[in-house]
VOLUM-466426 format. One record per residue (C-alpha): residue in one letter; z, y, x. Coordinates in Angstrom, 1 decimal. Example, Ala and Ser with C-alpha at 12.3 -4.5 7.8 and 13.67 -1.06 7.14 Angstrom:
VOLUM-466426
{rovo = a | up = 7.8 | north = -4.5 | east = 12.3}
{rovo = s | up = 7.1 | north = -1.1 | east = 13.7}
***
This chain:
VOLUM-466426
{rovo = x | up = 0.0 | north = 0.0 | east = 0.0}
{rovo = x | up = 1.1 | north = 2.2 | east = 3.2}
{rovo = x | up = -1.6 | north = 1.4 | east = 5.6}
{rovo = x | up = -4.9 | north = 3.1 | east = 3.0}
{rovo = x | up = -2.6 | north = 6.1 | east = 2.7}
{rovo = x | up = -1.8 | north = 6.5 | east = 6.1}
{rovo = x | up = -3.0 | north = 5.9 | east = 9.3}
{rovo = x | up = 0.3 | north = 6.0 | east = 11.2}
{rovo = x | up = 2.3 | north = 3.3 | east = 11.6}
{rovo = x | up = 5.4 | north = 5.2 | east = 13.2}
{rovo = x | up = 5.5 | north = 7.2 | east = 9.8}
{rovo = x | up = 5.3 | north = 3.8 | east = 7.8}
{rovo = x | up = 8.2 | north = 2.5 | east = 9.8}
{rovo = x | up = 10.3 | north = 5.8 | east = 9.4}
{rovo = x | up = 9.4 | north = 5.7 | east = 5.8}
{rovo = x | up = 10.5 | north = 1.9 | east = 5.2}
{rovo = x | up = 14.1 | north = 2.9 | east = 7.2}
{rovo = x | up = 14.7 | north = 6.0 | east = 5.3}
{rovo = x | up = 14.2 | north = 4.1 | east = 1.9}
{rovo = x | up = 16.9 | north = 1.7 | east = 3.1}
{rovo = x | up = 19.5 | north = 4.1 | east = 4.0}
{rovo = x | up = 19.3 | north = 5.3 | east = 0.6}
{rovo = x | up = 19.5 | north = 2.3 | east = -0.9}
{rovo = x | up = 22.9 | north = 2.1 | east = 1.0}
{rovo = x | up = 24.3 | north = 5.3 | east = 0.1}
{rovo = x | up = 24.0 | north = 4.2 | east = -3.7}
{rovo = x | up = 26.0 | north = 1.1 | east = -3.1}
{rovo = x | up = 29.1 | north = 1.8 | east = -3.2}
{rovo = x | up = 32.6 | north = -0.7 | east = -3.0}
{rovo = x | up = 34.1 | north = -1.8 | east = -6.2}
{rovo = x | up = 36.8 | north = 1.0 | east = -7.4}
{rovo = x | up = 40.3 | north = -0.3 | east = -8.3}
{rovo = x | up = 40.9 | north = 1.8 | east = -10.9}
{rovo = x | up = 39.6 | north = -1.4 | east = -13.3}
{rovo = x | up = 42.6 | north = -2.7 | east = -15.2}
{rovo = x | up = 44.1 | north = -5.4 | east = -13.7}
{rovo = x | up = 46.0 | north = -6.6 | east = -17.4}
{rovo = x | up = 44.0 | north = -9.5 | east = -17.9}
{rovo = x | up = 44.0 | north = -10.7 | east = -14.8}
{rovo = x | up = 46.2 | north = -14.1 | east = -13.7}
{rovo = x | up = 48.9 | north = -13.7 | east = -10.8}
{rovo = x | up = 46.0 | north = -15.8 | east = -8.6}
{rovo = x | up = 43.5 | north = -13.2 | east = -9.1}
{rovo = x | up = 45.8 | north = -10.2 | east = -8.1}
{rovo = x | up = 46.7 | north = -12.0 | east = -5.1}
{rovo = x | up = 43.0 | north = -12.6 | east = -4.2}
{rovo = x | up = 42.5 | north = -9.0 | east = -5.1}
{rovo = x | up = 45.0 | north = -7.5 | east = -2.7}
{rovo = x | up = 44.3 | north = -10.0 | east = 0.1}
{rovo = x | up = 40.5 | north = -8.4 | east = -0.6}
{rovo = x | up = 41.8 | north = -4.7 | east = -1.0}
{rovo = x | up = 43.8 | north = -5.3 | east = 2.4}
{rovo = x | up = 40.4 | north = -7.0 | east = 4.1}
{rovo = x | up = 38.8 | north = -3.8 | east = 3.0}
{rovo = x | up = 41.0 | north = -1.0 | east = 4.2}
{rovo = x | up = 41.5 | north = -2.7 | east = 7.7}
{rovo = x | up = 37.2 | north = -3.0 | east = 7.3}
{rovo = x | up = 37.5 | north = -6.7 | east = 8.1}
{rovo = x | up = 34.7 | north = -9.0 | east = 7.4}
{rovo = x | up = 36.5 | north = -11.8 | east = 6.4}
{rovo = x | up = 40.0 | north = -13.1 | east = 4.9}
{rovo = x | up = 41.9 | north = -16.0 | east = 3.8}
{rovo = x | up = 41.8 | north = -17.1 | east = 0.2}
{rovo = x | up = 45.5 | north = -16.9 | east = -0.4}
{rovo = x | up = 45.2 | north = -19.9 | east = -3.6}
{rovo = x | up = 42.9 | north = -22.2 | east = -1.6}
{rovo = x | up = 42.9 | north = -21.2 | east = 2.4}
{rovo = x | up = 39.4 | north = -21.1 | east = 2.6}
{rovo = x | up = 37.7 | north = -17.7 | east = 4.5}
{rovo = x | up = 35.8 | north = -15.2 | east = 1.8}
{rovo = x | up = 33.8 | north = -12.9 | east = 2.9}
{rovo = x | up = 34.7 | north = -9.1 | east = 1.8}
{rovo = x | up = 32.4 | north = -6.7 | east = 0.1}
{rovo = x | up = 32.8 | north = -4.9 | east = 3.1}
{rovo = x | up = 30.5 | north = -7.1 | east = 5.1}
{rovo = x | up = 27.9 | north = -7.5 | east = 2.2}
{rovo = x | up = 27.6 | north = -3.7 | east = 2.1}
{rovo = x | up = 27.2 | north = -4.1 | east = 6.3}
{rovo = x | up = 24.3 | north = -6.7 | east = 5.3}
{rovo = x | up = 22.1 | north = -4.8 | east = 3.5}
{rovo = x | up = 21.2 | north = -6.9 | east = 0.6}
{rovo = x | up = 22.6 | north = -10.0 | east = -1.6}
{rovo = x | up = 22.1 | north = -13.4 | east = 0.1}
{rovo = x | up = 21.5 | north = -15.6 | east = -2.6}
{rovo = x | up = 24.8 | north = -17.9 | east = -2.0}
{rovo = x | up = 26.9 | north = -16.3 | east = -5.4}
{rovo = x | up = 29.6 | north = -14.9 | east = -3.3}
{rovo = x | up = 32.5 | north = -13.6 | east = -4.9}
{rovo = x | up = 33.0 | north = -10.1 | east = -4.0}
{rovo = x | up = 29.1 | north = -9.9 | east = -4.1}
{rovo = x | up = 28.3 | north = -6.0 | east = -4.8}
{rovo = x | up = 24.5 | north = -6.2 | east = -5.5}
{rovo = x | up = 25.4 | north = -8.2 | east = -8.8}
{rovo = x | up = 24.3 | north = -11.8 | east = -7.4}
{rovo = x | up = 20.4 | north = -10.8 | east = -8.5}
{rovo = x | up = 19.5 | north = -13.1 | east = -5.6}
{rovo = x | up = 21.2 | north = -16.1 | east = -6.7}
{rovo = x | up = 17.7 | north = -18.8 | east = -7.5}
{rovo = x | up = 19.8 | north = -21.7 | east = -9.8}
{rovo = x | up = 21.7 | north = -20.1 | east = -12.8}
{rovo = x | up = 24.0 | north = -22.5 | east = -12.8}
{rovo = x | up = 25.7 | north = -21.2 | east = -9.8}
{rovo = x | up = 25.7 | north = -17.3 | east = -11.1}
{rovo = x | up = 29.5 | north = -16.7 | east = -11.7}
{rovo = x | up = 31.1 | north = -14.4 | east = -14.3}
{rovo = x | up = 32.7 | north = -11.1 | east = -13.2}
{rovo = x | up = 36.4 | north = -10.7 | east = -14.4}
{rovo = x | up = 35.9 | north = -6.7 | east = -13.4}
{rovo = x | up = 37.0 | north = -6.9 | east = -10.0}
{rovo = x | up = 35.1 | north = -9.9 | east = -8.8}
{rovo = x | up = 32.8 | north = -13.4 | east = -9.8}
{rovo = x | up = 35.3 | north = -16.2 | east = -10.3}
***
């Protein structure tokens, strides 16, 4: 679409990495503002291992019910895009998730 329009491909590239930085700045991390009634004692403990992962920008943390590392929504923001493997703190909305089956529900702070 670029290359009939123009000849340059330094202006293509700067054009491709300008579009992405935007798409950056829109993403934003969840706010925590969300009420946290309906929630189970589980979930606010994964939320404020998460929170804590967050503020200390840490890609990773411990799932406090079941041990296993999560990664934050801190590192998908650092990745750019949704890799397709229905994470739970996923903040593009899971829209690259292929099998339906393995889309999770949101419970307004993350997929369970």
């Amino acid at each position: 679409m670029f290359n009939r329009n123009f000849q340059s491909k330094a202006f293509m590239g700067r054009s491709v990495l300008l579009l992405v930085r935007f798409h950056k700045l829109r993403v934003q991390m969840s706010s925590e503002e969300r009420s946290q009634l309906r929630l189970t004692e589980e979930e606010r403990s994964i939320h404020r291992a998460h929170r804590e992962a967050c503020e200390a920008k840490k890609q990773m943390y411990v799932d406090p019910s079941s041990g296993y590392k999560v990664f934050t929504e801190y590192a998908h923001l650092q990745r750019g895009k949704c890799c397709g493997s229905a994470c739970r703190h996923c903040p593009y909305g899971q829209v690259n998730v292929k099998d339906p089956a393995m889309k999770k529900r949101f419970n307004s702070l993350f997929y369970v």
